[in-house]
Structure formats: structure tokens, C-alpha cells
C-alpha positions in Angstrom: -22.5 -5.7 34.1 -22.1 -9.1 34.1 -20.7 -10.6 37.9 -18.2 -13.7 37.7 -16.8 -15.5 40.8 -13.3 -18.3 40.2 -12.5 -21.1 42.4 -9.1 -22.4 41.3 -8.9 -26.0 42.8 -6.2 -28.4 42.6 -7.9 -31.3 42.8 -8.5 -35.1 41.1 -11.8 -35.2 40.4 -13.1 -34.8 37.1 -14.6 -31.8 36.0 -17.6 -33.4 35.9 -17.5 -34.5 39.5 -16.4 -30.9 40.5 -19.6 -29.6 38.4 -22.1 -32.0 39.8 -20.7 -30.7 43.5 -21.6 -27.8 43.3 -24.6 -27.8 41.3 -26.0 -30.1 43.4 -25.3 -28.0 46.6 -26.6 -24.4 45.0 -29.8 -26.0 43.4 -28.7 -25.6 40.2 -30.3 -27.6 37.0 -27.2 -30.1 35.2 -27.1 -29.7 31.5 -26.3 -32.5 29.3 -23.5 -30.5 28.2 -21.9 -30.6 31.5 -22.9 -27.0 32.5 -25.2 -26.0 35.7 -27.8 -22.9 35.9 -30.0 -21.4 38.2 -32.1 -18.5 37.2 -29.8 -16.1 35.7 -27.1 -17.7 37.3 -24.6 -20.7 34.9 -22.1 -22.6 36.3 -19.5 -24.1 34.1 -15.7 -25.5 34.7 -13.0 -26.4 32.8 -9.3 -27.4 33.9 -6.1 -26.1 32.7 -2.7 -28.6 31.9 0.4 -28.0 33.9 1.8 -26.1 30.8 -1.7 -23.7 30.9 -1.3 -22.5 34.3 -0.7 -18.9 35.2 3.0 -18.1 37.7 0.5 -17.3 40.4 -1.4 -20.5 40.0 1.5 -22.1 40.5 3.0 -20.2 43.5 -0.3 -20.8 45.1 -1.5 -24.4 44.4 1.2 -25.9 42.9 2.8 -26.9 39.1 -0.6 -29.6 39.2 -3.6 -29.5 36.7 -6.0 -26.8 38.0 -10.0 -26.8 37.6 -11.9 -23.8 37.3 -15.3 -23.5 38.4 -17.4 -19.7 36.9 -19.9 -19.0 38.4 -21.4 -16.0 36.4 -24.5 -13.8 37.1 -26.0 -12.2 34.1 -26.1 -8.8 33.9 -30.2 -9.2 34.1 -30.1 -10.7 37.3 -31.5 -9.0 40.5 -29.1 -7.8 43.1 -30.8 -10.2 45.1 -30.4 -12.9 43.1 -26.8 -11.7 42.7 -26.4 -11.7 46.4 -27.6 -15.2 46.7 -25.3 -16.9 44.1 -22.5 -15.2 45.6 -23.3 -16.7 48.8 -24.4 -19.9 47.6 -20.7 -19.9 45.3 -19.0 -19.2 48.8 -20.9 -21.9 51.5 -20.2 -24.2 48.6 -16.6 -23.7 48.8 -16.6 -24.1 52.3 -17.9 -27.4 52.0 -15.8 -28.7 49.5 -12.9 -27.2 51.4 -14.3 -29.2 54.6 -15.1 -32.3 52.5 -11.3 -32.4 50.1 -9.3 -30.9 52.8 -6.0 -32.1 50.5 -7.3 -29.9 47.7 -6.0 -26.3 47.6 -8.5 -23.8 45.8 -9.2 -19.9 45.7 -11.6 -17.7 45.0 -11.7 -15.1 43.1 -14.1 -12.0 42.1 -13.9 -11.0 38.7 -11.0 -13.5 38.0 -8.4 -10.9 39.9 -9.6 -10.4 43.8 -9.2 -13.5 46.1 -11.7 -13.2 48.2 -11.0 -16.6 50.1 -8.4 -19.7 50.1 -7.3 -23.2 51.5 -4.1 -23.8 50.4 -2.7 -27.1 51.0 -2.0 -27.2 54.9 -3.1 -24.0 55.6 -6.1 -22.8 57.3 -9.4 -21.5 55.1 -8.7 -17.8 55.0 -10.9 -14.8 54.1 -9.3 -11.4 52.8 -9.7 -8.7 55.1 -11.8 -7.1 52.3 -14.0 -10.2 51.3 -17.5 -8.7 52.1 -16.9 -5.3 49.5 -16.2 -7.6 46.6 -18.6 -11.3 47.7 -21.9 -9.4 47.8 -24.3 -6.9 46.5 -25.1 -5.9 50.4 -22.2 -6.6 52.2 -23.8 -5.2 55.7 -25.8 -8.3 55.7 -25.5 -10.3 58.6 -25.5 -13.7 57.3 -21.8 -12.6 55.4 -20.4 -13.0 59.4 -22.3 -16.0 60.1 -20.5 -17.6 56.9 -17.2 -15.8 58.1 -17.7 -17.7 61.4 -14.2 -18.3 63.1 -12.3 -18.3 59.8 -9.0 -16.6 59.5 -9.3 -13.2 57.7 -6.6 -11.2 56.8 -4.9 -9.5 53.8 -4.1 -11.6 51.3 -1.7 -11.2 48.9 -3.5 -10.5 45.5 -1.0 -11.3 42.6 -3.4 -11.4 39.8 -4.5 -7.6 39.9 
């Protein structure tokens, strides 16, 4: 089965932009369509008008224009290549967090579990139950060293 991780960002840069971000930080290869892969790994984003956004979207981040980054892992893929893309999908949105602290964003497993969020003026924040859903081996160690001093706790999940 195929594995798919969301960030939701409110954000003005263009898709584009938001693309070559984090292609650029997860070794990925840039299509000329405006798409990014790795392996069995693709990245591609689109963004939603005001009028296409979900309630919770809105509750969340705002009545803004939201981009969505996928990043989805073939069904072909090794766990461990899995693993690393998840990882790679999650230090990346840690940077962008650190680097557009006035965009709000979450991310989501699957499109339903947020696994971690920055809303606007709040602190980054894991769920309590981040590790089960982020990664193939969720006792591996470098899963706390990403943690690091982050807030986790349970956060509300209104799209299951």
C-alpha cells in the first residue's frame, strides 16, 4: 500500500517555490512539470482557493489560500526507503517552519492523522502519537533526536 504524508501550509510563496524547498532539501530530482522524485518517492503540490478549503483547514490556518505538499511512497518502495522519506518529509518541515515562522502548516499521515503543527503563533507541536504513524520503525532513535525539545502532546485530529 501506497504511504502519503500532507503538509497544509498557509503560506505566499508560489507552489513552485514551496516545491523547489523541499526538493532541494530531501535530494529530490525537479521535473519540468513542476513535480520532485526520489527513488520511489514523488513529491508534488498544489494550492486550494479560499472557497476549496476544508472547515478544519480553516479552523486551523485560517480562511487563506492553502498549499499542499504529497509526498507519496510507492507501494514498491523498501521500508527503508519509506522510513527515510518520512523523515526527510518531517526535518524538512522543521526547516521551513524555522525558516517562514509566519506560515502555519500541518502534517498529516494519510491525509487524516496530524502528526505535527505550527500554527501561527504557536509553538511546533508533535502529537503524542507521531512516531506510530511518521515511520516504518518507530523505535529508531533518530525519531527523538528529530523530536528534540518540541512540544508533543494530543492533538486534536478533526479530519478522521
Amino acid at each position: 500500500m501506497a504511504l502519503e504524508y500532507t503538509l497544509e501550509i498557509a503560506t505566499d510563496l508560489t507552489v513552485r517555490e514551496v516545491v523547489k524547498y523541499f526538493a532541494q532539501r530531501m535530494g529530490f530530482h525537479i521535473t519540468e512539470e513542476g513535480s520532485a522524485y526520489r527513488g520511489y518517492t514523488q513529491l508534488t503540490a498544489f494550492r486550494d482557493t479560499v472557497e476549496e478549503n476544508l472547515d478544519a483547514d480553516i479552523i486551523l490556518l485560517g480562511n487563506v489560500e492553502i498549499t499542499h505538499v504529497i509526498l507519496r511512497v510507492a507501494s514498491q518502495a523498501a521500508p527503508e526507503e519509506s522510513h527515510r522519506a518520512a523523515l526527510d518529509m518531517i526535518r524538512a518541515a522543521l526547516a521551513f517552519f524555522h525558516d517562514r515562522p509566519d506560515d502555519g502548516a500541518l502534517l498529516l499521515h494519510n491525509g487524516e492523522r496530524i502528526i505535527l503543527q505550527r500554527l501561527k503563533g504557536q509553538p511546533v507541536t508533535f502529537d503524542n502519537a507521531w512516531k506510530e504513524y511518521a515511520a516504518d520503525f518507530p523505535d529508531d532513535p533518530e525519531l527523538d533526536r528529530i523530536q528534540g525539545n518540541h512540544l508533543v502532546t494530543m492533538l486534536p485530529q478533526p479530519y478522521l
